[in-house]
C-alpha positions as CSV (number, residue, x, y, z in Angstrom):
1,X,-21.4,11.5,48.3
2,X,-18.2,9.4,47.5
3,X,-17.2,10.2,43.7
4,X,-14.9,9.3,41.4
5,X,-12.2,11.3,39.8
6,X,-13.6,11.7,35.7
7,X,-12.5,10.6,32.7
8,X,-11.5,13.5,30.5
9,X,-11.2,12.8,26.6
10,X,-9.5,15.9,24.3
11,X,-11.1,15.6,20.8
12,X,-10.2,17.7,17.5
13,X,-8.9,18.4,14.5
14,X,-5.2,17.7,13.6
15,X,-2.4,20.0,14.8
16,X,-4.8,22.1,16.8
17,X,-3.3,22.0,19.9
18,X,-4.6,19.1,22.4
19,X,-1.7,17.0,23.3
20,X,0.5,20.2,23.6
21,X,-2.8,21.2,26.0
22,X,-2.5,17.8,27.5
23,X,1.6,18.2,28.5
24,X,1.3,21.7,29.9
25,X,-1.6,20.4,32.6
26,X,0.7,17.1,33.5
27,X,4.1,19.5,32.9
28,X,5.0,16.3,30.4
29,X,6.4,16.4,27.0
30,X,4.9,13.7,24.8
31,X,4.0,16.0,22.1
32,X,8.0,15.9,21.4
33,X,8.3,12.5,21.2
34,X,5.3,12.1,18.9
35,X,6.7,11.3,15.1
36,X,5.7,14.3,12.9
37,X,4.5,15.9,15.2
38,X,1.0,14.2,15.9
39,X,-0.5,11.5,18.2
40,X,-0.6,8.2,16.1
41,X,-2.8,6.1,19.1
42,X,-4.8,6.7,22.1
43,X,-3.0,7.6,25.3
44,X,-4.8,7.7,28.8
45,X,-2.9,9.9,32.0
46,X,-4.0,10.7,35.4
47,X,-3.0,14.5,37.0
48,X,-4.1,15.9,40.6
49,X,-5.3,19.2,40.5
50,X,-6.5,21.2,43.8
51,X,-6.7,18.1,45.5
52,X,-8.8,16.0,42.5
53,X,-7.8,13.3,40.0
54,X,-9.1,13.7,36.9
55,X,-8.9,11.1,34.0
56,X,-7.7,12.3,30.3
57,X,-7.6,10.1,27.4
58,X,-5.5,11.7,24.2
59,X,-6.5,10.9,20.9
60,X,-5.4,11.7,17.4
61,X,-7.1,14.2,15.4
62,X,-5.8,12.9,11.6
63,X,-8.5,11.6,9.7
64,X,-7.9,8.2,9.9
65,X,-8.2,7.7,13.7
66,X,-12.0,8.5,13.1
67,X,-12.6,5.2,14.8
68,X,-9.8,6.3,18.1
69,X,-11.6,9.2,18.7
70,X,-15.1,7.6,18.9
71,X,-13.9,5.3,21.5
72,X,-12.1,8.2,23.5
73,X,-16.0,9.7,23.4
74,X,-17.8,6.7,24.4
75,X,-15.4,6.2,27.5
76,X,-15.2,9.4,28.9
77,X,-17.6,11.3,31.1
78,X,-16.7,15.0,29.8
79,X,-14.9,16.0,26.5
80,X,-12.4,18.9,25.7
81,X,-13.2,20.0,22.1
82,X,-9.8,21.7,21.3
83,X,-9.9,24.5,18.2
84,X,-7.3,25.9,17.0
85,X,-8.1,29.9,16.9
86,X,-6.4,30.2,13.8
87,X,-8.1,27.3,11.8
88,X,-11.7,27.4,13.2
89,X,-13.7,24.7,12.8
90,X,-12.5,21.9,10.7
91,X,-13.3,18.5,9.7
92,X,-12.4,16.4,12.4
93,X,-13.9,19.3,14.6
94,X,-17.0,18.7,12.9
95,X,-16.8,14.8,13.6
96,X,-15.4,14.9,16.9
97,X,-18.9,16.9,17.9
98,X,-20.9,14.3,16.6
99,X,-18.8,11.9,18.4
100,X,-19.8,13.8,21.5
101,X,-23.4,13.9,20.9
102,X,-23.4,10.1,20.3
103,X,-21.6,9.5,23.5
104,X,-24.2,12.0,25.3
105,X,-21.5,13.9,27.5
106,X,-21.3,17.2,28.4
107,X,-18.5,19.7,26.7
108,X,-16.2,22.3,26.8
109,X,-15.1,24.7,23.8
110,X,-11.0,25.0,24.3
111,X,-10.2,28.0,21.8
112,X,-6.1,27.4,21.8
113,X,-3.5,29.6,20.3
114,X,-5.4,32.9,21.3
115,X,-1.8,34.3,21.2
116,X,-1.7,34.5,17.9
117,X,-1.9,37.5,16.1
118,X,-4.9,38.4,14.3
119,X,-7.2,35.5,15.4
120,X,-11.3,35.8,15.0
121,X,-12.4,34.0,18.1
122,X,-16.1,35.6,17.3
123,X,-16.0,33.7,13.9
124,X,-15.5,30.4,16.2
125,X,-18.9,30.7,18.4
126,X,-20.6,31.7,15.0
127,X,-19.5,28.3,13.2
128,X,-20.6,25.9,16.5
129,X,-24.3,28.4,16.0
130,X,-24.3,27.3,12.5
131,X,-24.0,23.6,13.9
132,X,-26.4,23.6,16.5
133,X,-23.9,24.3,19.1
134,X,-24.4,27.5,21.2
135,X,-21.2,28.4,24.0
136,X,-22.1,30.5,26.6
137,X,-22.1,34.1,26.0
138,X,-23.8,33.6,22.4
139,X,-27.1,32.0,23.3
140,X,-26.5,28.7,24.9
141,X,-24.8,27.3,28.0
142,X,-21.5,25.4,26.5
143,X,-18.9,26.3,28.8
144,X,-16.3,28.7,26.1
145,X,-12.7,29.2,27.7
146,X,-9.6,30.8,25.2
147,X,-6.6,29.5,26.0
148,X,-2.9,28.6,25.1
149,X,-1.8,25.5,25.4
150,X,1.9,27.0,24.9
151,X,2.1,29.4,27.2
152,X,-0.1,28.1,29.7
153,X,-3.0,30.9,29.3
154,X,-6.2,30.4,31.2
155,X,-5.7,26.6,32.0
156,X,-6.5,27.2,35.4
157,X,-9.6,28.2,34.3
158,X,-10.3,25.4,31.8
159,X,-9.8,23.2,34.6
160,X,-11.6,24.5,37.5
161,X,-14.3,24.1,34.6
162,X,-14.0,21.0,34.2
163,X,-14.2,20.3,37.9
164,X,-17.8,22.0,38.0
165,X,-19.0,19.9,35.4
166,X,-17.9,16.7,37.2
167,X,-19.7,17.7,40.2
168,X,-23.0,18.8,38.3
169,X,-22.4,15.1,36.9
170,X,-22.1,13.4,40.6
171,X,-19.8,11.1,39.1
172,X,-20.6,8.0,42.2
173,X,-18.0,5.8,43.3
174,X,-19.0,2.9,41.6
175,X,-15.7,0.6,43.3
176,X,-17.8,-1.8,45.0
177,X,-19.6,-3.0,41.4
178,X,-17.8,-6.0,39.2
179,X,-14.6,-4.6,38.5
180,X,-15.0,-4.0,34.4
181,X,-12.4,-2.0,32.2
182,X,-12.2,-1.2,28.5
183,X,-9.4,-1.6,26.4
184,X,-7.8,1.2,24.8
185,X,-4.6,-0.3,23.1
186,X,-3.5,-3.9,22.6
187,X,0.0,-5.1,21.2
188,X,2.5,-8.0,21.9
189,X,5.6,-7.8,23.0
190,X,8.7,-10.1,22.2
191,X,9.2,-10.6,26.1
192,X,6.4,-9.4,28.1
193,X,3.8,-11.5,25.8
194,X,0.1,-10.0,25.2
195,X,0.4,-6.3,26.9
196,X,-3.4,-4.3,26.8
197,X,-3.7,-0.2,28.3
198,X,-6.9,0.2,29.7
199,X,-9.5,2.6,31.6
200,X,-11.3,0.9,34.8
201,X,-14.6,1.5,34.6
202,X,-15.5,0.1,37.5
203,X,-14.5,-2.1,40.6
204,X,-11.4,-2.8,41.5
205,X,-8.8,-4.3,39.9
206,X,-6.0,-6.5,41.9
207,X,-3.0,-8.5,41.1
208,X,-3.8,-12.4,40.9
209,X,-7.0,-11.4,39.5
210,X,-8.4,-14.0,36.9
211,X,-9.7,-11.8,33.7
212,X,-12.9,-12.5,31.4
213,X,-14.3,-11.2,28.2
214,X,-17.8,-9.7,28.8
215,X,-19.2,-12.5,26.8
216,X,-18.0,-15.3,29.7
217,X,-14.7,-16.4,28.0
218,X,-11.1,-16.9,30.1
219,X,-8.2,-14.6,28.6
220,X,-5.6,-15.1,32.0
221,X,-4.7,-13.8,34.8
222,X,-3.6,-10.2,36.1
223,X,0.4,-11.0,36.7
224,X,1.3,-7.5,37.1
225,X,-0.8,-4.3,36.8
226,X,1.0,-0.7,36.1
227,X,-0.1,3.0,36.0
228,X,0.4,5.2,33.0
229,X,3.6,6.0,34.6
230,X,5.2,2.6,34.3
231,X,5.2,2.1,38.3
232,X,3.4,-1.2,39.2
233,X,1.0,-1.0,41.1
234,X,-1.1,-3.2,43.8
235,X,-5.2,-2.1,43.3
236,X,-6.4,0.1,39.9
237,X,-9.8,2.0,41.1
238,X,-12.7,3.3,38.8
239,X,-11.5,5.7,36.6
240,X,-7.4,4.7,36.7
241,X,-5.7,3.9,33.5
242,X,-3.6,0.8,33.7
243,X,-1.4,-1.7,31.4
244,X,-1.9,-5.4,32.8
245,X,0.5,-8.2,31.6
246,X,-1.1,-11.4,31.9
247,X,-3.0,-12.2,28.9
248,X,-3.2,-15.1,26.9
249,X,-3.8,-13.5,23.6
250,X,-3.6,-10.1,22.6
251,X,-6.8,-8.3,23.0
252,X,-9.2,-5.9,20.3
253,X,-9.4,-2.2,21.1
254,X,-13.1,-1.5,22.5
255,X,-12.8,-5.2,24.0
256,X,-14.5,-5.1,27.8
257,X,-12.9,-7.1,30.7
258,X,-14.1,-8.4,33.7
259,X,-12.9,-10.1,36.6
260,X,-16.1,-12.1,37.1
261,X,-17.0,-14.6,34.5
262,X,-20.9,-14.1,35.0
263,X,-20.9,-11.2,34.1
264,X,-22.6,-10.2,30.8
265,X,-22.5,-6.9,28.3
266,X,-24.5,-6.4,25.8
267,X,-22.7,-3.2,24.3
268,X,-19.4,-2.8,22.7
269,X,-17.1,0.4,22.5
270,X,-16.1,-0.7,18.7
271,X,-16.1,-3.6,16.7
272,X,-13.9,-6.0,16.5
273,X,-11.3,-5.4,14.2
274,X,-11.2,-7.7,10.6
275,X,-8.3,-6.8,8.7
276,X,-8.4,-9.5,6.0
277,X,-9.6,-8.3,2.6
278,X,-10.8,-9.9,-0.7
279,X,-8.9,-10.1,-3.7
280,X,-10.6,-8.1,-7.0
281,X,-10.0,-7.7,-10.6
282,X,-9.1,-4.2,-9.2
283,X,-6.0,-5.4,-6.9
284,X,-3.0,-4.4,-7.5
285,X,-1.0,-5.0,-4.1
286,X,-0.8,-7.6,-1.7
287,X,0.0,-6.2,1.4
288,X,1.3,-7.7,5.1
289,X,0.9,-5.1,8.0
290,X,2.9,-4.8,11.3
291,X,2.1,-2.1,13.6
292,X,2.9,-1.4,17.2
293,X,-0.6,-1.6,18.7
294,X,-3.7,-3.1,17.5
295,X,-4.9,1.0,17.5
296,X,-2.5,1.8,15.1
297,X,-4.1,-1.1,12.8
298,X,-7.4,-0.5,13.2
299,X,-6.7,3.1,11.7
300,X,-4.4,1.9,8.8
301,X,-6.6,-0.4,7.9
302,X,-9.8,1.7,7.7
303,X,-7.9,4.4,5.5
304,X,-6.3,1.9,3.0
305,X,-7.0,2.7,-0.9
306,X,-9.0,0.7,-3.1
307,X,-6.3,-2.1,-5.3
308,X,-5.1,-2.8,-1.6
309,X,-5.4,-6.8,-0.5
310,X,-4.9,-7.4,3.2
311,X,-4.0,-11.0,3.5
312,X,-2.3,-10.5,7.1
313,X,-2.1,-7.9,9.4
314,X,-1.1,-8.0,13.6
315,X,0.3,-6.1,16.3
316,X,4.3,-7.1,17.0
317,X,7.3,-7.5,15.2
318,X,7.8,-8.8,11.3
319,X,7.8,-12.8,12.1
320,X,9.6,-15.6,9.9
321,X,6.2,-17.3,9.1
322,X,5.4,-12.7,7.8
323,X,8.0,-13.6,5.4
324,X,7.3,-17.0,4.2
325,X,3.9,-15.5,3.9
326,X,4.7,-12.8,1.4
327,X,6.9,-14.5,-0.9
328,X,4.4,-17.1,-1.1
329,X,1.6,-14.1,-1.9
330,X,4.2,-12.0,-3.5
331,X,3.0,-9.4,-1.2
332,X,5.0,-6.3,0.2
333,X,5.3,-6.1,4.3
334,X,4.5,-2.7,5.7
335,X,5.9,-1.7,9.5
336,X,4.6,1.2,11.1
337,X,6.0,1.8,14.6
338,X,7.6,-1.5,14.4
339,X,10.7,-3.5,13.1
340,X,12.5,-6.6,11.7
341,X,15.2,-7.8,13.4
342,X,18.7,-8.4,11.4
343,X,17.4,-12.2,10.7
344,X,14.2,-11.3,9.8
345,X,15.8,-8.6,7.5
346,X,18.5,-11.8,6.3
347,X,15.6,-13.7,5.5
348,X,13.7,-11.1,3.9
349,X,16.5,-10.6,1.3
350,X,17.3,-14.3,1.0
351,X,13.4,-14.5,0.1
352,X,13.0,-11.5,-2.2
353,X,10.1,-10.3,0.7
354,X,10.4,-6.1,0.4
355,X,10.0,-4.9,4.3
356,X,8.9,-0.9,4.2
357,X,8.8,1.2,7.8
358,X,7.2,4.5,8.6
359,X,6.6,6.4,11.5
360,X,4.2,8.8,10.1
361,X,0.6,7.5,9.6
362,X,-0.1,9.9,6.5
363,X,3.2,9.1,5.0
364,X,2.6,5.4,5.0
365,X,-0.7,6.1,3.4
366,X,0.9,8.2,0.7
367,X,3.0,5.5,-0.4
368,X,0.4,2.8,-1.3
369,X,-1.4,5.4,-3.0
370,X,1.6,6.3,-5.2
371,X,2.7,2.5,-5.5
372,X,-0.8,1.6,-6.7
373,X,-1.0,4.7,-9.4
374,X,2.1,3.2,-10.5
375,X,1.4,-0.2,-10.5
376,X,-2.0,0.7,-12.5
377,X,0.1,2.6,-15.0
378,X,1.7,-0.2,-15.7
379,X,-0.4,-2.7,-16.2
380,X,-2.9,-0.4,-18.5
381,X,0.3,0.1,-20.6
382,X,1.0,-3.7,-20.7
383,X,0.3,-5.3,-24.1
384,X,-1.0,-9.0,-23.5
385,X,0.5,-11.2,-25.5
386,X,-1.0,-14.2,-24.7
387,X,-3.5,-16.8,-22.5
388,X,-2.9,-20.1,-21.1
389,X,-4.9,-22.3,-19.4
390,X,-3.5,-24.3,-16.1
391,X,-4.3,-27.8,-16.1
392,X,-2.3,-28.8,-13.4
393,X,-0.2,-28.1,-10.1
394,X,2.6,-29.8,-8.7
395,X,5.8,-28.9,-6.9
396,X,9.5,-29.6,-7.7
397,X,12.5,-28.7,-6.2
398,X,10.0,-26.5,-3.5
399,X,8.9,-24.9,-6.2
400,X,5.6,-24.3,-8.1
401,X,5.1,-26.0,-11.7
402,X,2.3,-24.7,-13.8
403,X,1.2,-27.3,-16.3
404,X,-0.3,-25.3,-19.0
405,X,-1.9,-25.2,-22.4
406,X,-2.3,-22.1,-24.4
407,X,-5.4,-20.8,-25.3
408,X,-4.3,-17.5,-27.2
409,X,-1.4,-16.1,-28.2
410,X,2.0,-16.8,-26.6
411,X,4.3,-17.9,-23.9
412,X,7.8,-16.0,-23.4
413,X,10.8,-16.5,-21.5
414,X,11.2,-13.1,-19.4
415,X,7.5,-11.7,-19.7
416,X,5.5,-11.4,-16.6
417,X,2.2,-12.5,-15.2
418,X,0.4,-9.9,-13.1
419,X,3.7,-8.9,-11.2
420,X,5.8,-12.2,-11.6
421,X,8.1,-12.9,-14.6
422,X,8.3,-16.0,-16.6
423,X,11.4,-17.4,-15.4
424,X,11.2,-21.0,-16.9
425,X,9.3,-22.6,-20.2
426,X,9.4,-26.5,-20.5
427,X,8.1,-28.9,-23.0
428,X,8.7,-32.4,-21.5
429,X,12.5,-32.1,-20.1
430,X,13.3,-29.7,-23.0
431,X,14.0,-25.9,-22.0
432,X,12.6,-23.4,-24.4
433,X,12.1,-19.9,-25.2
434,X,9.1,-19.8,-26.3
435,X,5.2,-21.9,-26.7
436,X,2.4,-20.7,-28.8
437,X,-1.0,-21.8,-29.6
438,X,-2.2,-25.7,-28.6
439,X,1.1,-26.3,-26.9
440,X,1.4,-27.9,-23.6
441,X,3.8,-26.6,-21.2
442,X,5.4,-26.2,-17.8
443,X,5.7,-22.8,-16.6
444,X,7.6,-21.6,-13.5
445,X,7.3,-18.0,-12.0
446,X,9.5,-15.7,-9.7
447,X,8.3,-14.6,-7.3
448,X,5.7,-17.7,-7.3
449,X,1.8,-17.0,-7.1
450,X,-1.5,-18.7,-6.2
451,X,-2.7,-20.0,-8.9
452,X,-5.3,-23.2,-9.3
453,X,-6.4,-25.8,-11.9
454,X,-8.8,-24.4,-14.6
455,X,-7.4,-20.9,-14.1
456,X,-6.5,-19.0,-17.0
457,X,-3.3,-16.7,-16.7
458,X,-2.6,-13.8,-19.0
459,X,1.3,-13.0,-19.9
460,X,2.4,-9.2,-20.9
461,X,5.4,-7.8,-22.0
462,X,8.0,-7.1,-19.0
């Protein structure tokens, strides 16, 4: 029987070892190129190996790429559960197994840095007992190999396992089926346009090919096709990970392509990602989001902390209409693994628009937590001083007038509303310091915010 190499995804915990694993089978290093130290998105490579291709797909073991590693389960045909001798099992070892039982594939145990001093590898096959999980050797028939990913221990072994259990599998050569491929990262770039990695699942993939969504609809037309390497490529077989450039929009992550338009699927790797969010009592930041690939997003956004409103989010570089955006929303614009050029950054200052990069997933998430704590300090301490009501809305000089009455209280020059300070008071053409109770006003803020007829605004001290 003609088969077909398999895909191979390495799942666990953070900092135990599997992309380190991953470079000493392809003799890479990507683990040095990784910020902090960690994969931040799904990666898919292809090594030979006593004659046989096998498949691995990368992905990141910090908790908020729960959503990554799920869809590095559900594409693969066997899984590498990588624990780090020294930790044991942890909690994204503990989810990462439960991704595997979804995705009903067999397993293998990788025990890494067994050249450690000191390490209990015992105490490892009694925590996957305690789970339900029984290696071989200690009741049960999981394959159980120690290695070290830095030295290069036993990786023969580990593959040449993972060899048997492809065979065992009889993993068919499904190339003559509708050629079908998930994606596994999406992004834009400034030249190329709409740029998607995949994993072919099956058929074959050509150049000139016209592309579908599973559900029928046209997204363009194969105009070059590349190997994980970079090298383009003529034909992409079943299990080959690819990067095509010819799509007419940037694609979701989990999103399954077809070169037929008949053909239909019923399932879905993920769900689409939504990262808009509704505004609460509770909010406290208005927030933009950049990031390099729609992967990267989708894990942001399912980590962010409560006080957070999305109002835009995308895969690319910061964008003239981002800015325009944020001063109107008074909103901050977060980059991760992407940039502002020097008149975007111009703009930005022109505009008052605060643009914030990180590399680190973690880090990034660690701010807004600490700007929100902040920001709720603030406004707990703020004394209100008084209430207006807006009556009307109209725009001079490209700017926002509030016509207001108060309700309570007062009006002053230089206090703020939520996080924008009163930066004009005006009774008729008259300039003034100050309204209070029954007076009827224009009000002007800085930075300028969304406000409607019939709201009512409260002012506190700045």
């Amino acid at each position: 029987m003609v088969t077909r190499p398999p895909i191979i995804t390495i799942l666990g915990h953070v900092d135990h070892g599997k992309t380190t694993l991953l470079d000493k089978i392809r003799s890479s290093h990507v683990a040095a190129k990784e910020s902090g130290g960690i994969t931040q998105h799904i990666a898919a490579y292809q090594v030979e190996y006593q004659g046989r291709r096998l498949t691995f797909v990368d992905t990141p073991g910090h908790a908020a790429f729960s959503a990554m590693r799920k869809r590095g389960g559900l594409i693969a045909d066997i899984a590498i559960l990588v624990v780090a001798a020294d930790d044991g099992i942890m909690p994204q070892t503990r989810e990462s197994i439960e991704h595997i039982k979804v995705a009903k594939i067999p397993f293998i145990v990788a025990v890494n840095k067994i050249d450690l001093e000191g390490v209990n590898i015992q105490k490892i096959k009694t925590q996957l007992a305690e789970m339900g999980e029984y290696v071989e050797g200690f009741g049960g028939n999981i394959p159980f190999v120690e290695i070290s990913a830095k030295t290069g221990k036993n990786l023969d072994t580990l593959l040449e396992t993972l060899i048997l259990l492809a065979d065992i599998q009889e993993l068919k050569d499904n190339s003559e089926e509708i050629p079908t491929a998930v994606v596994i990262e999406s992004k834009t770039d400034p030249r190329k346009g709409p740029l998607a990695t995949l994993i072919v699942k099956s058929g074959i993939f050509y150049g000139k090919q016209a592309l579908y969504q599973s559900s029928g609809e046209s997204i363009g037309k194969i105009r070059a096709l590349f190997d994980f390497q970079g090298q383009e490529i003529t034909q992409a077989p079943p299990s080959t990970p690819i990067q095509i450039i010819g799509f007419e929009k940037p694609l979701n992550v989990g999103d399954i392509i077809t070169t037929d338009p008949c053909f239909q699927l019923d399932i879905s790797f993920c769900q689409p990602l939504s990262c808009i969010s509704s505004k609460s009592a509770d909010t406290c930041l208005n927030l933009i989001i950049k990031t390099d690939v729609l992967g990267s997003l989708e894990a942001i956004f399912s980590s962010l902390p409560e006080g957070v409103n999305l109002i835009s989010s995308g895969a690319g570089q910061v964008t003239e209409s981002d800015i325009h955006l944020a001063q109107a929303e008074n909103a901050l614009i977060i980059c991760f693994n992407t940039k502002a050029d020097s008149s975007i950054k111009k703009l930005a200052q022109v505009e008052s628009v605060q643009i914030i990069s990180f590399k680190i997933i973690y880090e990034l998430l660690d701010y807004l937590v600490d700007t929100l704590k902040k920001r709720q300090l603030i406004q707990s301490q703020a004394i209100e001083i008084g209430q207006v009501k807006i009556i009307r809305v109209f725009c001079f000089d490209d700017k926002t007038v509030y016509g207001c009455v108060v309700i309570s209280g007062k009006f002053r020059l230089g206090d703020l509303v939520e996080s924008a300070k009163i930066v004009s008071l005006q009774i008729g053409k008259k300039p003034i310091n100050e309204v209070k109770k029954g007076e009827e006003f224009g009000l002007i803020l800085d930075p300028q915010l969304d406000f409607k007829e019939g709201d009512v605004i409260k002012s506190h001290s700045n």
